[in-house]
N, CA, C and O of each residue as an XYZ file, in Angstrom:
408
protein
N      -7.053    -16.562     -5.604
C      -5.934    -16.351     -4.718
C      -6.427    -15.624     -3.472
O      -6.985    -14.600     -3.867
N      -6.473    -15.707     -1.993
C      -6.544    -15.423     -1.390
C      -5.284    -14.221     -0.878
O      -4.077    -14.460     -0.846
N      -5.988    -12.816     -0.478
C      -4.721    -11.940      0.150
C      -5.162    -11.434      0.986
O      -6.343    -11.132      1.156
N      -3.648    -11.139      2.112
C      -3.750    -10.834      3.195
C      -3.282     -9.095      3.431
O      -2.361     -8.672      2.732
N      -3.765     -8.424      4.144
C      -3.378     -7.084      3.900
C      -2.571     -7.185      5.585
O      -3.125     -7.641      6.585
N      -1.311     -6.688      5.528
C      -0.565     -6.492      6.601
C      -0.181     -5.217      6.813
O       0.569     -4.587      6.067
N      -0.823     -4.696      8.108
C      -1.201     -3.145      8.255
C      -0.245     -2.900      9.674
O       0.272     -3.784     10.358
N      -0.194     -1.705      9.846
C       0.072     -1.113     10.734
C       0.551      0.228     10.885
O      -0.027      1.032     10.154
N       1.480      0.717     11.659
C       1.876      2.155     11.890
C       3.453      2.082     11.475
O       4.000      1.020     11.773
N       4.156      2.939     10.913
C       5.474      2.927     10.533
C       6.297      2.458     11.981
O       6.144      2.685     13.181
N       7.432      1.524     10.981
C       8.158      1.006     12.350
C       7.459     -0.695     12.963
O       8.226     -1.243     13.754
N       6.782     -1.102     12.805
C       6.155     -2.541     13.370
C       6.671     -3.518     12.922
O       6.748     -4.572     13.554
N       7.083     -3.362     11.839
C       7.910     -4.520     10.979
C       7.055     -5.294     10.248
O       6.710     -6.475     10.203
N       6.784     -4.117      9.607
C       5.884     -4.961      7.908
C       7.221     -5.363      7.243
O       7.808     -6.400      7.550
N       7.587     -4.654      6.491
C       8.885     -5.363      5.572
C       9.669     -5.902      6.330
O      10.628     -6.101      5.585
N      10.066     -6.459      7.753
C      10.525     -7.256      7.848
C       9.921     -8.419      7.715
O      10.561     -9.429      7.421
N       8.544     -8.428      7.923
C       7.730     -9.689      7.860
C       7.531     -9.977      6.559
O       7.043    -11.086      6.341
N       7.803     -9.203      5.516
C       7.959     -9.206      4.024
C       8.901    -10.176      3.628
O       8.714    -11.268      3.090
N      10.013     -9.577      3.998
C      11.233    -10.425      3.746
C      11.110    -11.827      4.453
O      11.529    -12.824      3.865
N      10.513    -11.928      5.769
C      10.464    -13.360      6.318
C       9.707    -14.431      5.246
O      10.103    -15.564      4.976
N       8.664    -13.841      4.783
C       7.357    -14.764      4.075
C       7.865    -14.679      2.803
O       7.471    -15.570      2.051
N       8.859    -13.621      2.193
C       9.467    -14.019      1.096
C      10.474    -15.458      0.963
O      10.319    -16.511      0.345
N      11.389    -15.023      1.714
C      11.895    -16.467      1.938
C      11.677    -17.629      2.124
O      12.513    -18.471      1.797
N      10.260    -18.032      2.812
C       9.802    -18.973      2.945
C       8.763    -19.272      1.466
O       8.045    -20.257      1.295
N       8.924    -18.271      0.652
C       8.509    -19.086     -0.661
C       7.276    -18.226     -1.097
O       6.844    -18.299     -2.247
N       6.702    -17.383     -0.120
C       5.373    -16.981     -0.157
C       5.488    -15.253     -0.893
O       6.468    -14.630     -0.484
N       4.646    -14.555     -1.829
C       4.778    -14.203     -2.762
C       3.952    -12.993     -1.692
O       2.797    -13.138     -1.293
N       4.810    -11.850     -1.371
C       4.643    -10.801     -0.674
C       5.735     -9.605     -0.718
O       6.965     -9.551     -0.706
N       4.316     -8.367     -0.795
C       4.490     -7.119     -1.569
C       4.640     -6.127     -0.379
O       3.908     -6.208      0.607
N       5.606     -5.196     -0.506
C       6.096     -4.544      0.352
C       5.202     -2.865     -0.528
O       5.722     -2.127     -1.366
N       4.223     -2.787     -0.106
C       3.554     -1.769     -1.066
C       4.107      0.117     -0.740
O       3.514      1.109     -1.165
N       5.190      0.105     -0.008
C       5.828      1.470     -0.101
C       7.063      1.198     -1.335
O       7.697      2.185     -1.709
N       7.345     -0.043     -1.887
C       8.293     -0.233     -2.610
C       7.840      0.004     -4.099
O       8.475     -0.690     -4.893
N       7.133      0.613     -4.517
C       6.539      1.206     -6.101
C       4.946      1.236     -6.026
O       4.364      1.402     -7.098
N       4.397      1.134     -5.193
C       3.099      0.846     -5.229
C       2.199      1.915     -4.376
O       0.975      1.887     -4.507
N       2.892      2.963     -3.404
C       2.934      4.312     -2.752
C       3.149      5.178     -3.365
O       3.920      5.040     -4.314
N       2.555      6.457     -3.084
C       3.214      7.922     -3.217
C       2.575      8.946     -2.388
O       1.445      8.875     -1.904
N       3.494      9.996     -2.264
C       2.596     10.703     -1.589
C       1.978     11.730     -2.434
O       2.616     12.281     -3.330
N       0.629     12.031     -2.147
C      -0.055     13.793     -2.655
C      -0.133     14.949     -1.837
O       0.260     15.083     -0.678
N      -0.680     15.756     -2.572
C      -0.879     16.594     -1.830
C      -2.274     16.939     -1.909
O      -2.944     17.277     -2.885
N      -2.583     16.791     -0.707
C      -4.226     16.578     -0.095
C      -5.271     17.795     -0.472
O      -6.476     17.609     -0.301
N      -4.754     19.113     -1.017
C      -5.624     19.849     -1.348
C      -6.219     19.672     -2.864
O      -7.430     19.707     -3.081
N      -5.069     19.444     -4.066
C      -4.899     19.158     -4.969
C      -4.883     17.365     -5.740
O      -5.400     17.057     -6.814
N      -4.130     16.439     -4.788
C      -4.875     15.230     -5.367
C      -3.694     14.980     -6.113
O      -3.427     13.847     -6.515
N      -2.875     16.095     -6.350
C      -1.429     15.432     -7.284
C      -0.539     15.237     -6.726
O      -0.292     15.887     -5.710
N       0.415     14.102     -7.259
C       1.678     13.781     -6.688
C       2.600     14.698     -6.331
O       3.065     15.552     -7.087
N       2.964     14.489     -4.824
C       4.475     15.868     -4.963
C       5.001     14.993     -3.670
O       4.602     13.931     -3.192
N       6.170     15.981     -3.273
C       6.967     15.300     -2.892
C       7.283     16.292     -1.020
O       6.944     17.457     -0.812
N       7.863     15.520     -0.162
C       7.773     15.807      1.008
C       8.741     16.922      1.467
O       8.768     17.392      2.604
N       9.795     17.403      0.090
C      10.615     18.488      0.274
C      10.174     19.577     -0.421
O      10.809     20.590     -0.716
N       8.988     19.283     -0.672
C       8.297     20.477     -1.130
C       7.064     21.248      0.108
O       6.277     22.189      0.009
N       7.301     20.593      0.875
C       6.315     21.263      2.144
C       7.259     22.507      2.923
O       8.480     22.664      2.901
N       6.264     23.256      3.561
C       7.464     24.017      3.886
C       7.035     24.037      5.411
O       7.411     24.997      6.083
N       6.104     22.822      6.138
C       6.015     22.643      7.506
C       6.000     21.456      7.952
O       7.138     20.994      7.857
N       5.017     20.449      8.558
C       4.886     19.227      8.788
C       4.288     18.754      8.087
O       3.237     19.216      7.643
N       5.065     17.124      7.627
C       4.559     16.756      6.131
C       3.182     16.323      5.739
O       2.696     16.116      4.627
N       2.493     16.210      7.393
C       1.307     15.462      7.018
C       0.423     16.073      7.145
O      -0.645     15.486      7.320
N       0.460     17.864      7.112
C      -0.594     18.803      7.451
C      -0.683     19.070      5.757
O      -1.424     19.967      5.353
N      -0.090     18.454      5.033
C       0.069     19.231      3.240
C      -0.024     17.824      2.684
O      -0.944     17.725      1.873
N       0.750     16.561      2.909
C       0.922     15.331      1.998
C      -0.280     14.218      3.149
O      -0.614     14.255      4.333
N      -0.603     13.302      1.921
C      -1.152     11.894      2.428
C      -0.111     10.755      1.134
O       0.127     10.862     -0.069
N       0.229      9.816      2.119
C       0.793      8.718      1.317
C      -0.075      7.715      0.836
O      -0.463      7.019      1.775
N      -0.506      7.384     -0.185
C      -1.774      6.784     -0.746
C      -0.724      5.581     -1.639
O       0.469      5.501     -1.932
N      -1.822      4.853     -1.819
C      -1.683      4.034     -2.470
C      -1.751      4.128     -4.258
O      -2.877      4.439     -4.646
N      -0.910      3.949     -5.177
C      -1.293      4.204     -6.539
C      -2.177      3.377     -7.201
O      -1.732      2.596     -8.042
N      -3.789      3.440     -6.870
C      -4.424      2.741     -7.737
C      -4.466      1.667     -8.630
O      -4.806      0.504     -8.412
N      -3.989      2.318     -9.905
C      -4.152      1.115    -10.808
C      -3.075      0.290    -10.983
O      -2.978     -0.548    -11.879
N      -2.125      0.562     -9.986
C      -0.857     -0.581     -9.378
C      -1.391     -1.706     -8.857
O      -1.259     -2.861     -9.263
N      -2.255     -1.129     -7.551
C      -2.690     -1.867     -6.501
C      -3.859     -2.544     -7.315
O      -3.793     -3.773     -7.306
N      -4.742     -2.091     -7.900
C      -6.060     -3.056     -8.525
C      -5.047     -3.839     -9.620
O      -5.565     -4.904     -9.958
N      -3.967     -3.645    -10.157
C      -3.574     -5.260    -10.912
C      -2.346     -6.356    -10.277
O      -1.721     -7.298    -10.766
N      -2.374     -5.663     -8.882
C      -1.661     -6.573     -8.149
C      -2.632     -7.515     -8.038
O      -2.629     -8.665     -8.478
N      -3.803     -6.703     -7.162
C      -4.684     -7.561     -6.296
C      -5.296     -8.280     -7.566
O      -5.141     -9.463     -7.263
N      -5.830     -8.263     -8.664
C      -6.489     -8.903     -9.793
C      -5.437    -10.177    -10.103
O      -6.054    -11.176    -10.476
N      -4.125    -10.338    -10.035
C      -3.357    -11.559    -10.390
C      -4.044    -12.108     -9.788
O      -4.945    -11.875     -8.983
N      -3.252    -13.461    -10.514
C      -3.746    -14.906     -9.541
C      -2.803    -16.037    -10.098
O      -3.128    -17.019    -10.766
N      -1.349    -15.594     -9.588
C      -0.157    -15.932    -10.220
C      -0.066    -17.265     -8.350
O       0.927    -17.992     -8.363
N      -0.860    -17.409     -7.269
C      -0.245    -17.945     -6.673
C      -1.490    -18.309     -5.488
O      -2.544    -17.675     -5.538
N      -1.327    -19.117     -4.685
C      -2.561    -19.818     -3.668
C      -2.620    -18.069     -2.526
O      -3.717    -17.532     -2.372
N      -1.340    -17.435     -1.876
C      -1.942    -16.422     -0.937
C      -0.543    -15.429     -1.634
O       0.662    -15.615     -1.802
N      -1.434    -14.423     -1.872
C      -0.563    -12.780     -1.852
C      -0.818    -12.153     -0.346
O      -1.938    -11.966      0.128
N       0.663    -11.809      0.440
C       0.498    -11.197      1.741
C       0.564     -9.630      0.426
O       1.056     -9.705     -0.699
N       0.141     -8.806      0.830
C       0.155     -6.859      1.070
C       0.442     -6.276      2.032
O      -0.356     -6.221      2.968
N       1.895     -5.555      2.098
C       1.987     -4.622      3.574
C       2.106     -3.730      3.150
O       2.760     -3.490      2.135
N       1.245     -2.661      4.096
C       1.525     -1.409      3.745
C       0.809     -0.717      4.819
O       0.933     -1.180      5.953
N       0.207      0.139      4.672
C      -0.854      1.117      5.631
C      -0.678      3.224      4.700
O       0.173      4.104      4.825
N      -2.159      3.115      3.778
C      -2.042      4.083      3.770
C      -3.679      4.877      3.551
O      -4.832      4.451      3.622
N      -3.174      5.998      3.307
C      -4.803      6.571      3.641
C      -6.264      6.060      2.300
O      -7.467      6.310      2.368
N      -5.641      5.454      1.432
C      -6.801      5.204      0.885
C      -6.870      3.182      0.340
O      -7.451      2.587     -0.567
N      -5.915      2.730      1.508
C      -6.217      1.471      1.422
C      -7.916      0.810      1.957
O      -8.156     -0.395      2.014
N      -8.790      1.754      2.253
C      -9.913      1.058      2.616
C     -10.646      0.918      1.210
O     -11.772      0.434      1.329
N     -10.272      1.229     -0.095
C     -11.149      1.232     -1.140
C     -10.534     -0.189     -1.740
O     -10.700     -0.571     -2.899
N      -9.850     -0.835     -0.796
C      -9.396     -2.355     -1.791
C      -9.433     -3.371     -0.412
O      -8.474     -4.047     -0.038
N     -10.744     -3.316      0.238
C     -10.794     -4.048      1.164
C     -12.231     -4.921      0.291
O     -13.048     -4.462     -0.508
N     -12.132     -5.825      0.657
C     -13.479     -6.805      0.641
C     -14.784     -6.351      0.602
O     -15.482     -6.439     -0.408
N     -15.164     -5.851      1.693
C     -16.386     -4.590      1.955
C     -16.730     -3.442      1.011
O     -17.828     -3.033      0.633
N     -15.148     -2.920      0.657
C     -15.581     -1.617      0.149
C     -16.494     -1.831     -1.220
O     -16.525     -2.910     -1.813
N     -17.316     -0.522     -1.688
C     -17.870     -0.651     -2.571
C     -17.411     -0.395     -3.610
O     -18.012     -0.264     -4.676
N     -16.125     -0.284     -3.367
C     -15.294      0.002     -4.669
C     -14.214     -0.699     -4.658
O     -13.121     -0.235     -4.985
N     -14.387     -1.783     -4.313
C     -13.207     -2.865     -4.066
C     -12.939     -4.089     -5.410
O     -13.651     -5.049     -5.706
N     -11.485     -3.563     -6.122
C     -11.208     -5.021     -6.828
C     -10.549     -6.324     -6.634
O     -10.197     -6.991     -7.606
N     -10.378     -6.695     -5.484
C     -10.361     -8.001     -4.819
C     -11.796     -8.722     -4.392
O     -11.794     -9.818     -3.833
């Protein structure tokens, strides 16, 4: 199965382009919809953005949940999986990476 990773900055219209390529039949993952969370960057564990007590991104990173994302990308339920998302540790499921399971 070939997949496409659809990136950008909040606001560009990934999930709208989600919903477009859904409709047209094509089997695409909106990856802030169960497949995100955020941590907290000193510690590495999940918490949550009302637990900061300044700006959220000097304490949280929104990452991707791992072993979500490695058995998305491992199906092969279909000819192209689109992926939108953009987060700080999507470069470890790129093609290149050396720790990549696609």
């Amino acid at each position: 199965m070939q997949r496409v990773l659809l990136t950008g900055m909040s606001g560009t219209g990934k999930s709208t382009l989600v919903q477009a390529l859904t409709a047209l039949g094509y089997k695409a993952i909106d990856t802030d919809a169960g497949y995100s969370h955020w941590v907290n960057m000193r510690t590495g564990l999940p918490a949550s953005p009302t637990e900061t007590k300044g700006y959220v991104w000097d304490e949280l990173d929104w990452v991707w949940q791992e072993e979500r994302m490695t058995e998305l990308l491992a199906a092969e339920d279909g000819e192209v999986l689109f992926v939108a998302g953009t987060a700080a540790n999507q470069g470890r499921f790129t093609r290149d990476s050396t720790s990549s399971s696609c």
